[in-house]
TITI-392310 format. One record per atom (N, C-alpha, C): residue number from 1; residue in one letter; chain; atom name; x, y, z negated. Coordinates in steps of 0.001 Angstrom, whole numbers. Each point is the difference from the previous one (the first is absolute). Example, Ala and Ser with C-alpha at 12.3 -4.5 7.8 and 13.67 -1.06 7.14 Angstrom:
2
i: 1&aa: A&ch: A&at: N&xx: 13190&yy: -5690&zz: -7800
i: 1&aa: A&ch: A&at: CA&xx: -890&yy: 1190&zz: 0
i: 1&aa: A&ch: A&at: C&xx: 900&yy: 1200&zz: 0
i: 2&aa: S&ch: A&at: N&xx: -350&yy: 1050&zz: 720
i: 2&aa: S&ch: A&at: CA&xx: 820&yy: 1190&zz: -60
i: 2&aa: S&ch: A&at: C&xx: -770&yy: 1090&zz: -730
This chain:
92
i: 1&aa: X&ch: A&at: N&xx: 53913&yy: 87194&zz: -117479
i: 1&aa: X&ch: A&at: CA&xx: -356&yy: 945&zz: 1030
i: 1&aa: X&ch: A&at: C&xx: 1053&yy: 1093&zz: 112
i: 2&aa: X&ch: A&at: N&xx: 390&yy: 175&zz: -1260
i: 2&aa: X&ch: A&at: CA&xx: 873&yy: 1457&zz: 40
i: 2&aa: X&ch: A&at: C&xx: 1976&yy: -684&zz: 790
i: 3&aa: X&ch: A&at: N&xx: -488&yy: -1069&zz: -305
i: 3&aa: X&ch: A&at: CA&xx: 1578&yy: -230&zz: 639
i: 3&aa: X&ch: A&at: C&xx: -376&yy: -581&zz: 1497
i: 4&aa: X&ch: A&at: N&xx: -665&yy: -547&zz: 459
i: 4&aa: X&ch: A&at: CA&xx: -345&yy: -6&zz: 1212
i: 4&aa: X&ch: A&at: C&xx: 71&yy: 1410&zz: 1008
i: 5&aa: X&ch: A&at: N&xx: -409&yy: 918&zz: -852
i: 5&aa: X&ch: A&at: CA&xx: 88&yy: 1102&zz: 661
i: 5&aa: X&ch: A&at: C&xx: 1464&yy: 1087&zz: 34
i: 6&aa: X&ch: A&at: N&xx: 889&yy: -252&zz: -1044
i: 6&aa: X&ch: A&at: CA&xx: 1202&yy: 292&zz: -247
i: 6&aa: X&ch: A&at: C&xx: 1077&yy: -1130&zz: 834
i: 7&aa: X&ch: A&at: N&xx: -709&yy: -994&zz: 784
i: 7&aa: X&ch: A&at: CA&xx: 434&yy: -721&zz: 822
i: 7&aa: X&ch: A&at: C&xx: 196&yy: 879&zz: 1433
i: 8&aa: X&ch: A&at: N&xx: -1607&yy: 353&zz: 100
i: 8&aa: X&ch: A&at: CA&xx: -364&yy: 877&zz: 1597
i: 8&aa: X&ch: A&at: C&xx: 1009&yy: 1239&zz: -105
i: 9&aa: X&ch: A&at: N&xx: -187&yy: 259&zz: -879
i: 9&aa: X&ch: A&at: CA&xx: 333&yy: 1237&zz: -74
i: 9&aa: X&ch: A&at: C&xx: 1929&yy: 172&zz: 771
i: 10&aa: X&ch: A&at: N&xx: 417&yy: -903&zz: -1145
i: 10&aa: X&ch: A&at: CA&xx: 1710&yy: -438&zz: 554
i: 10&aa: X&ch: A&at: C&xx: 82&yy: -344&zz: 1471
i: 11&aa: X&ch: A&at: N&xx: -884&yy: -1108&zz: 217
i: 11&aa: X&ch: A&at: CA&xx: 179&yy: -617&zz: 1332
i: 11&aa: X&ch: A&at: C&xx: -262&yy: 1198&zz: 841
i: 12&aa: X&ch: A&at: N&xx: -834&yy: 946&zz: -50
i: 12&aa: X&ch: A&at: CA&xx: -475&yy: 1120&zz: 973
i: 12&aa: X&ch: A&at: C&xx: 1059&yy: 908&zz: 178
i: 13&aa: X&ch: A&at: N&xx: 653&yy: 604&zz: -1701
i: 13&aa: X&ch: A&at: CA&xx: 1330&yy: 716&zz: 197
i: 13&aa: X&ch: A&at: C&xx: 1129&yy: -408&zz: 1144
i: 14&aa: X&ch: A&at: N&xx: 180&yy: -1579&zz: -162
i: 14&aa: X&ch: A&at: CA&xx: 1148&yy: -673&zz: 685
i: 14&aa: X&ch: A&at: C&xx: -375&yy: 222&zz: 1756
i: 15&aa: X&ch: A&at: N&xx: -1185&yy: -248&zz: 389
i: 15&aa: X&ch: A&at: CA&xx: -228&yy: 37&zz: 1090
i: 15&aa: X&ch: A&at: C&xx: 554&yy: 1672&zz: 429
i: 16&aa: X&ch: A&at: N&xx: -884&yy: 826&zz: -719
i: 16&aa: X&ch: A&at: CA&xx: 208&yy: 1575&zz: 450
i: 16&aa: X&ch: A&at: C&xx: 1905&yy: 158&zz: 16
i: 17&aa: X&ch: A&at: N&xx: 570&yy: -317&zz: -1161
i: 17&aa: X&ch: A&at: CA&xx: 1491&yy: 347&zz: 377
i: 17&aa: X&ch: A&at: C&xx: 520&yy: -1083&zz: 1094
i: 18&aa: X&ch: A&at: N&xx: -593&yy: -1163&zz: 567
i: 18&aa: X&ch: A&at: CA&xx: 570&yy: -674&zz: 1107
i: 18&aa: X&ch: A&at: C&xx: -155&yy: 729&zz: 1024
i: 19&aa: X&ch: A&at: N&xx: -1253&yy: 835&zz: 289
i: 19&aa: X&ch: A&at: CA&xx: -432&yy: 992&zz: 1213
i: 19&aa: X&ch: A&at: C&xx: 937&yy: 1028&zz: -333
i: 20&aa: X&ch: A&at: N&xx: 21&yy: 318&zz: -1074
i: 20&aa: X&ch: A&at: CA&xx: 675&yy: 1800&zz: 231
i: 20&aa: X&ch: A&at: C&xx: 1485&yy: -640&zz: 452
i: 21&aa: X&ch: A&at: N&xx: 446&yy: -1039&zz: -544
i: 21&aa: X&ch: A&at: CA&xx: 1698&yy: -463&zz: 263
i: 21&aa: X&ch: A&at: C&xx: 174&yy: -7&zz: 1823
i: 22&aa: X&ch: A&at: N&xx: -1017&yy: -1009&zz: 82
i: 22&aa: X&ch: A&at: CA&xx: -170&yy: 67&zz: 1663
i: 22&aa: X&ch: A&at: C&xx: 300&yy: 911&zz: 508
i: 23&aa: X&ch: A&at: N&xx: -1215&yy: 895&zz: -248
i: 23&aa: X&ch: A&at: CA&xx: 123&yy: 1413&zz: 641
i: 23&aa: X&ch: A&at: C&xx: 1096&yy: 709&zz: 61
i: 24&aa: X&ch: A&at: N&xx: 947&yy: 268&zz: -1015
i: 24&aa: X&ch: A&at: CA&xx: 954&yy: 498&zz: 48
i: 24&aa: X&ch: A&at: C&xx: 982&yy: -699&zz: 595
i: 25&aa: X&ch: A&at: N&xx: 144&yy: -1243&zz: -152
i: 25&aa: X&ch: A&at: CA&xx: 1348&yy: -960&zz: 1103
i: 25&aa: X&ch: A&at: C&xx: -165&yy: 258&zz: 1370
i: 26&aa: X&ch: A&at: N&xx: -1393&yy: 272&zz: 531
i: 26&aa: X&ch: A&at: CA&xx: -420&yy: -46&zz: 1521
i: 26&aa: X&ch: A&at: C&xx: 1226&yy: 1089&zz: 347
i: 27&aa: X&ch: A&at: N&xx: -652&yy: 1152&zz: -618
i: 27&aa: X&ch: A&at: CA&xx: 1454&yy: 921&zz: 688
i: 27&aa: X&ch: A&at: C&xx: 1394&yy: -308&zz: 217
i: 28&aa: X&ch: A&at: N&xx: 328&yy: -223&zz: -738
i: 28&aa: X&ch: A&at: CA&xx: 1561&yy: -539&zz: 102
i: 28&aa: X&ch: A&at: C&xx: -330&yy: -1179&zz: 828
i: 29&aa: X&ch: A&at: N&xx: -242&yy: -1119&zz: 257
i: 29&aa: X&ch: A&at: CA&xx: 222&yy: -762&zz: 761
i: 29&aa: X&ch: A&at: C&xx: -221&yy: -290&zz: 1153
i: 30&aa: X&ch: A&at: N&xx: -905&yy: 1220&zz: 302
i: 30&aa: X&ch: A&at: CA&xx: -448&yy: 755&zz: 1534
i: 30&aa: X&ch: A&at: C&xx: 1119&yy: 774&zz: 443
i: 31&aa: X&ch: A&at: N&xx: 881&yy: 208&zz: -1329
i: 31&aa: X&ch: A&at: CA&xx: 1158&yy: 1251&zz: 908
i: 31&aa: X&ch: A&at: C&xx: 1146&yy: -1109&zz: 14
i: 32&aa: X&ch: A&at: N&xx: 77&yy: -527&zz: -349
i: 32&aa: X&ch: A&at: CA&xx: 1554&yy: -1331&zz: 129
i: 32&aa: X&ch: A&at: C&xx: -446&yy: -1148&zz: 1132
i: 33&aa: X&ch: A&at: N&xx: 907&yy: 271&zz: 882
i: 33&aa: X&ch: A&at: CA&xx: 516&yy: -885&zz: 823
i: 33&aa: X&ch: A&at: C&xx: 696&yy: -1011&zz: -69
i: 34&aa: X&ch: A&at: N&xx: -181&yy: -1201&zz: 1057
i: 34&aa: X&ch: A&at: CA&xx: 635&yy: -973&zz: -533
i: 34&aa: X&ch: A&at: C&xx: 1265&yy: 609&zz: 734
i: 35&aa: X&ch: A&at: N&xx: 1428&yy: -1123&zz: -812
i: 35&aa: X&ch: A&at: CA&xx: 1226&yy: 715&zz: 375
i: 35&aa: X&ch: A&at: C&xx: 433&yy: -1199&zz: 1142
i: 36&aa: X&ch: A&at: N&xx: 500&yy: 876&zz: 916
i: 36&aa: X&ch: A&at: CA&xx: 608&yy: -1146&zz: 989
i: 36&aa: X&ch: A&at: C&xx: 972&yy: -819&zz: 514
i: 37&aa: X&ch: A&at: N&xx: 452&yy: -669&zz: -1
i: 37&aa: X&ch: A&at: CA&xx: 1273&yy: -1075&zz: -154
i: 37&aa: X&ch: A&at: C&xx: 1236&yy: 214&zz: -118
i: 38&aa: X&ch: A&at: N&xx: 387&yy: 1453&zz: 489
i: 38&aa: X&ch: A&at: CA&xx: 666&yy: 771&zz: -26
i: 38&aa: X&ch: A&at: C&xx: 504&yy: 636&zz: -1483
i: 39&aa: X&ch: A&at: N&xx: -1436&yy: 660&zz: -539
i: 39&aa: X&ch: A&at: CA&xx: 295&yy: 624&zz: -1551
i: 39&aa: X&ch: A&at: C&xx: 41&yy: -904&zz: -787
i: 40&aa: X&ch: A&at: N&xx: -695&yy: -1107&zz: 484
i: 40&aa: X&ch: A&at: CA&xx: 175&yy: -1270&zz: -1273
i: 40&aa: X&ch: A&at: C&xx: 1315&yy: -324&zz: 33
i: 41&aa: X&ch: A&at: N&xx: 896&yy: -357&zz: 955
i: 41&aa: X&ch: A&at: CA&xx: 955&yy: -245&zz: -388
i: 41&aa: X&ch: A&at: C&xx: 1085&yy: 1091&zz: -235
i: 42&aa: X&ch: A&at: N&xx: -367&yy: 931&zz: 387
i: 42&aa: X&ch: A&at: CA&xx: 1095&yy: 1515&zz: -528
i: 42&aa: X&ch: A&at: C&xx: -280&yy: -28&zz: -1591
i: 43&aa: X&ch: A&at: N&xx: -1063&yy: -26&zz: -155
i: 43&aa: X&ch: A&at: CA&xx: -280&yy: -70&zz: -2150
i: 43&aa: X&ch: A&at: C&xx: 592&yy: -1440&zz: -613
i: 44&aa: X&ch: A&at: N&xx: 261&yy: -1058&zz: 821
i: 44&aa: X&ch: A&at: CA&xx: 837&yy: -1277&zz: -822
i: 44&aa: X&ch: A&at: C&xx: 589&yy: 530&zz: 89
i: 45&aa: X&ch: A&at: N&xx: 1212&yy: 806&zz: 1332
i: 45&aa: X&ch: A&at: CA&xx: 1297&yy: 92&zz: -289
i: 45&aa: X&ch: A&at: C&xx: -392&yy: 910&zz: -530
i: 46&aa: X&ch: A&at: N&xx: -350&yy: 1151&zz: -835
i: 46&aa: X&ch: A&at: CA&xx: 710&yy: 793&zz: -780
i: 46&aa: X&ch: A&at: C&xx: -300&yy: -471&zz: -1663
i: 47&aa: X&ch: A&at: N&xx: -860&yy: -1082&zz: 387
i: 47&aa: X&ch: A&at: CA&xx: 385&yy: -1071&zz: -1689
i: 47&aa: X&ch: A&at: C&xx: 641&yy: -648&zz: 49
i: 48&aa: X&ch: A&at: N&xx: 676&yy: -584&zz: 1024
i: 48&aa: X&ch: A&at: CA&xx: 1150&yy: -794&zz: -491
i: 48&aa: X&ch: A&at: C&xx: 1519&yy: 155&zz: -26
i: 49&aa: X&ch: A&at: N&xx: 738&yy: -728&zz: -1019
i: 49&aa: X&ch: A&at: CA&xx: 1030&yy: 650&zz: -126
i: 49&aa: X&ch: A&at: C&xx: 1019&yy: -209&zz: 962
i: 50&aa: X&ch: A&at: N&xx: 1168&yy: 264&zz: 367
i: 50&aa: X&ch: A&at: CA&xx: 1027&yy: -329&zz: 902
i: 50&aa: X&ch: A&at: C&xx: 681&yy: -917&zz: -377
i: 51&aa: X&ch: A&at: N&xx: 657&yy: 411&zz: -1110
i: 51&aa: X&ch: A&at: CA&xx: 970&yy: -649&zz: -758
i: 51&aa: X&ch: A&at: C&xx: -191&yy: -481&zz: -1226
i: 52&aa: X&ch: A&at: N&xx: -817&yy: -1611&zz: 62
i: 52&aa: X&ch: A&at: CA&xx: -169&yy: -814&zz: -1315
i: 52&aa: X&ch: A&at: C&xx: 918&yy: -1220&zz: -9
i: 53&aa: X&ch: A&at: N&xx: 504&yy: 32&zz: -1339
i: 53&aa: X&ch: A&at: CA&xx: 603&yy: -1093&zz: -161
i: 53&aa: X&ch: A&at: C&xx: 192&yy: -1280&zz: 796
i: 54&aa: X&ch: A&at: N&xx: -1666&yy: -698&zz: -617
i: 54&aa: X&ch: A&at: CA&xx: -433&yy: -1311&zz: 339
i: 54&aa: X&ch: A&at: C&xx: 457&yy: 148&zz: 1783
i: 55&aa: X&ch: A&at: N&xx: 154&yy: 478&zz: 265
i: 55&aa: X&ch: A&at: CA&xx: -372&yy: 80&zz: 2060
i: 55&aa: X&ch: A&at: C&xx: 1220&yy: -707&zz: 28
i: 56&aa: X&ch: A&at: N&xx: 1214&yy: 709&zz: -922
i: 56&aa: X&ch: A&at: CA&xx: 1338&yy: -82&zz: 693
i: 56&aa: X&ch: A&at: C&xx: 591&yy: -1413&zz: -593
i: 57&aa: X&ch: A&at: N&xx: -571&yy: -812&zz: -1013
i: 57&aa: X&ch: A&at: CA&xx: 0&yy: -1421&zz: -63
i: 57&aa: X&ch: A&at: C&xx: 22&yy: -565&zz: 991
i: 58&aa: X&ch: A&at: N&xx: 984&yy: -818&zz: 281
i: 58&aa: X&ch: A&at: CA&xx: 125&yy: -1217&zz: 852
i: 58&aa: X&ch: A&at: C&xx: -467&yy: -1319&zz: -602
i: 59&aa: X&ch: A&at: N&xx: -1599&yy: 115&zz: 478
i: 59&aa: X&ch: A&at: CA&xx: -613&yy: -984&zz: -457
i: 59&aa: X&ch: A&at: C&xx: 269&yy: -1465&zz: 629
i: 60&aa: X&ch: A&at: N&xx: -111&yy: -1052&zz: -892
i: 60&aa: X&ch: A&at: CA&xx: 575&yy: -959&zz: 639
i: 60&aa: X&ch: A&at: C&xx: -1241&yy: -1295&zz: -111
i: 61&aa: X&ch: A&at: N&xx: -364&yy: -796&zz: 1054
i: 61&aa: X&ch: A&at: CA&xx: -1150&yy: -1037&zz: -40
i: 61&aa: X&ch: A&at: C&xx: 326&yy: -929&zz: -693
i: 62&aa: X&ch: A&at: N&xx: 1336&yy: -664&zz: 99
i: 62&aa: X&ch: A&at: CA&xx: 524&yy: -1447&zz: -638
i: 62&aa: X&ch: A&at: C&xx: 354&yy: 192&zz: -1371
i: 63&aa: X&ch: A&at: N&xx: -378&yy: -315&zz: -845
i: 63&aa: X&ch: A&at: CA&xx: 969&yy: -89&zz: -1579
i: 63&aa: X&ch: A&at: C&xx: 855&yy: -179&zz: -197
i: 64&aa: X&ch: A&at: N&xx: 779&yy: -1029&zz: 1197
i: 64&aa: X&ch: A&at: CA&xx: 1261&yy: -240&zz: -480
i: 64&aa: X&ch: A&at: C&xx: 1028&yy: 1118&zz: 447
i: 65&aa: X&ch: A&at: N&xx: -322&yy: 758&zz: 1596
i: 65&aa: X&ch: A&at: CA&xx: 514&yy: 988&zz: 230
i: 65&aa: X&ch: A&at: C&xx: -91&yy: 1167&zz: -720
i: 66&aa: X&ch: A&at: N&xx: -945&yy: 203&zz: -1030
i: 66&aa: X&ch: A&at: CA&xx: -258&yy: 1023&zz: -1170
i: 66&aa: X&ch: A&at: C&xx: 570&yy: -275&zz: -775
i: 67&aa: X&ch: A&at: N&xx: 388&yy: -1320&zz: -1263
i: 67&aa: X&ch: A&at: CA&xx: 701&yy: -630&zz: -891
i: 67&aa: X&ch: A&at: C&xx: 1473&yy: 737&zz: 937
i: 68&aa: X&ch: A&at: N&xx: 686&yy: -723&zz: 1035
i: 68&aa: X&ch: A&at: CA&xx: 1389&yy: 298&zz: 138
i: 68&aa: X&ch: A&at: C&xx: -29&yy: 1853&zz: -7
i: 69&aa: X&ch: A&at: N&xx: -758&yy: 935&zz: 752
i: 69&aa: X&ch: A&at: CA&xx: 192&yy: 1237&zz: -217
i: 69&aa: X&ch: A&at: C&xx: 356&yy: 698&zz: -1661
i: 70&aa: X&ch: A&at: N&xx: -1476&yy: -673&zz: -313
i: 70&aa: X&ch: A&at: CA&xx: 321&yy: 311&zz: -1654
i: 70&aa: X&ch: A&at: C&xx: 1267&yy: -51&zz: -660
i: 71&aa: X&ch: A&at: N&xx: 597&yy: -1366&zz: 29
i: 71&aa: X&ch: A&at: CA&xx: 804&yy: -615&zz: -576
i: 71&aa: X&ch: A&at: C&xx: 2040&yy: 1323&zz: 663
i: 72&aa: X&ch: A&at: N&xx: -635&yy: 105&zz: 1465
i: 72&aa: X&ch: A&at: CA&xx: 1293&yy: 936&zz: 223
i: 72&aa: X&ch: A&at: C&xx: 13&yy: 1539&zz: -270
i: 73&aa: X&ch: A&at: N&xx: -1593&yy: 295&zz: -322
i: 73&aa: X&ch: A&at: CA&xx: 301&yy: 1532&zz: -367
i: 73&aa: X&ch: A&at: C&xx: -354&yy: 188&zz: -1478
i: 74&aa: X&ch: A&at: N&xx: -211&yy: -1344&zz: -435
i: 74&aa: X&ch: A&at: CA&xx: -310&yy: 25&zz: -2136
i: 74&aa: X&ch: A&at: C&xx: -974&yy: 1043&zz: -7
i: 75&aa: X&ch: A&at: N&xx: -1191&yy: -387&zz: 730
i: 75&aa: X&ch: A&at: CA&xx: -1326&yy: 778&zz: -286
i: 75&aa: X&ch: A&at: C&xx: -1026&yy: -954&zz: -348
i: 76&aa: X&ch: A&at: N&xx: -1135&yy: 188&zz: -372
i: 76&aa: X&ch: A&at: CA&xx: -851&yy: -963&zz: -229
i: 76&aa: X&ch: A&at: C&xx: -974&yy: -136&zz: 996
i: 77&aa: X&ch: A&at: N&xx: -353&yy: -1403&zz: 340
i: 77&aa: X&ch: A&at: CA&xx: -816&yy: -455&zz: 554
i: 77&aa: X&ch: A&at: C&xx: -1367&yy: 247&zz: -60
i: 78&aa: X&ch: A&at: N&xx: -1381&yy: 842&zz: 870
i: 78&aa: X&ch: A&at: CA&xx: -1147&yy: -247&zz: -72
i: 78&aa: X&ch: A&at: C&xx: -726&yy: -787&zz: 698
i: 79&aa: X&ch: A&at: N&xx: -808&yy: -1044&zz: -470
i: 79&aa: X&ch: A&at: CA&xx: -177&yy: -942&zz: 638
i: 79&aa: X&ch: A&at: C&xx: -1833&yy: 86&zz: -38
i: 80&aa: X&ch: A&at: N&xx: -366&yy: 153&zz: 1583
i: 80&aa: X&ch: A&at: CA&xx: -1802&yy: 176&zz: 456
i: 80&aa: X&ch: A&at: C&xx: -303&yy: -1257&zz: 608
i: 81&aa: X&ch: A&at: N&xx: -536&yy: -198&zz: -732
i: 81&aa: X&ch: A&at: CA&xx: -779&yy: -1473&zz: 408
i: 81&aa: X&ch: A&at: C&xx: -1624&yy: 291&zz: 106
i: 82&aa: X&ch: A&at: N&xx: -399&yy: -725&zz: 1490
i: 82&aa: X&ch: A&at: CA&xx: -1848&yy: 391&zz: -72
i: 82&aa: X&ch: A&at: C&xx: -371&yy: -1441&zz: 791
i: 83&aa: X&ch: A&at: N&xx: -1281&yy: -430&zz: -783
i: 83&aa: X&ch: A&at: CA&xx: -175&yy: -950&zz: 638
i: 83&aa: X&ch: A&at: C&xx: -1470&yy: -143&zz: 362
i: 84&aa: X&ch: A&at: N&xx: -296&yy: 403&zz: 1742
i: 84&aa: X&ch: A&at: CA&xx: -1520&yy: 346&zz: 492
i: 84&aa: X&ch: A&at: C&xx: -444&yy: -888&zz: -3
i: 85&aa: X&ch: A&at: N&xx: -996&yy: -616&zz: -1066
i: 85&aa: X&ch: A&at: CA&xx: -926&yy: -944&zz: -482
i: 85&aa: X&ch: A&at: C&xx: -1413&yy: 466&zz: -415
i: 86&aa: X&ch: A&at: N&xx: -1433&yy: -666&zz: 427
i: 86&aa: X&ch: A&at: CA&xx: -760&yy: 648&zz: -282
i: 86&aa: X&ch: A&at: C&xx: -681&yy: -416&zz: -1446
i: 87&aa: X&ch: A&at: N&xx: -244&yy: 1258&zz: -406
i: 87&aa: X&ch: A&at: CA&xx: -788&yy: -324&zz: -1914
i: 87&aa: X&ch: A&at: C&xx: -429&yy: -1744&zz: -171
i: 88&aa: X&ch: A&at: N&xx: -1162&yy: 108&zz: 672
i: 88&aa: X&ch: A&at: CA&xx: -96&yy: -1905&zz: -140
i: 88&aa: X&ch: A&at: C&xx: 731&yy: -961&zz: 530
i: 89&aa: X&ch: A&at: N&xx: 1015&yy: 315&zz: 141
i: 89&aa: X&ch: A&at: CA&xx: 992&yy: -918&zz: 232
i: 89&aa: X&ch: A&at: C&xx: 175&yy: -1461&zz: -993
i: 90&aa: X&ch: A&at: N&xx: -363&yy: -1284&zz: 28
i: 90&aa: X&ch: A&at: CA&xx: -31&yy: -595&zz: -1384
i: 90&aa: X&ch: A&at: C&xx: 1621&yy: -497&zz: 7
i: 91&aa: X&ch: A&at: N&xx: 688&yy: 219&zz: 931
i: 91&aa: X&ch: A&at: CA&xx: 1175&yy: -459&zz: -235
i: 91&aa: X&ch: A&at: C&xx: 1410&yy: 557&zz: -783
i: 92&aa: X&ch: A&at: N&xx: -953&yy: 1238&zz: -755
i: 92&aa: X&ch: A&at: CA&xx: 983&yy: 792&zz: -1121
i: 92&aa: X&ch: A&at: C&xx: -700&yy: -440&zz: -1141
């Protein structure tokens, strides 16, 4: 009996701080607006960077045209391979 009731008791706490949490989010999310296509993309650009590395790679589709680049500027090769197959696929 006594833990049945140290059950209510918790479960009742949890409910009351789900209401008071509520209550307090309502405000704030009554005062925020959604942002409009405009600010959404003014806040990417001011996360993204200008000048990254990877951009200025001259990425190349063929391997073999990647192998000969490699081979004339003695850098190493990264090689991305993806192959869109679905999970049950039985042919892997």
């Amino acid at each position: 009996m006594k833990n049945r009731l140290n059950q209510i008791v918790v479960i009742c706490l949890l409910a009351a701080l789900s209401v008071a949490s509520n209550l307090l989010c309502a405000d704030e999310k009554a005062a925020t607006k959604p942002l409009s296509s405009d600010a959404v993309d003014a806040a990417v650009k001011a996360l993204k960077k200008e000048d990254v590395a990877w951009r200025r790679i001259d990425w190349k589709t063929c391997l073999l045209d990647g192998l000969e680049t490699s081979r004339e500027q003695h850098k190493p090769i990264v090689l991305w391979a993806f192959i869109d197959r679905p999970i049950d696929d039985e042919r892997c």
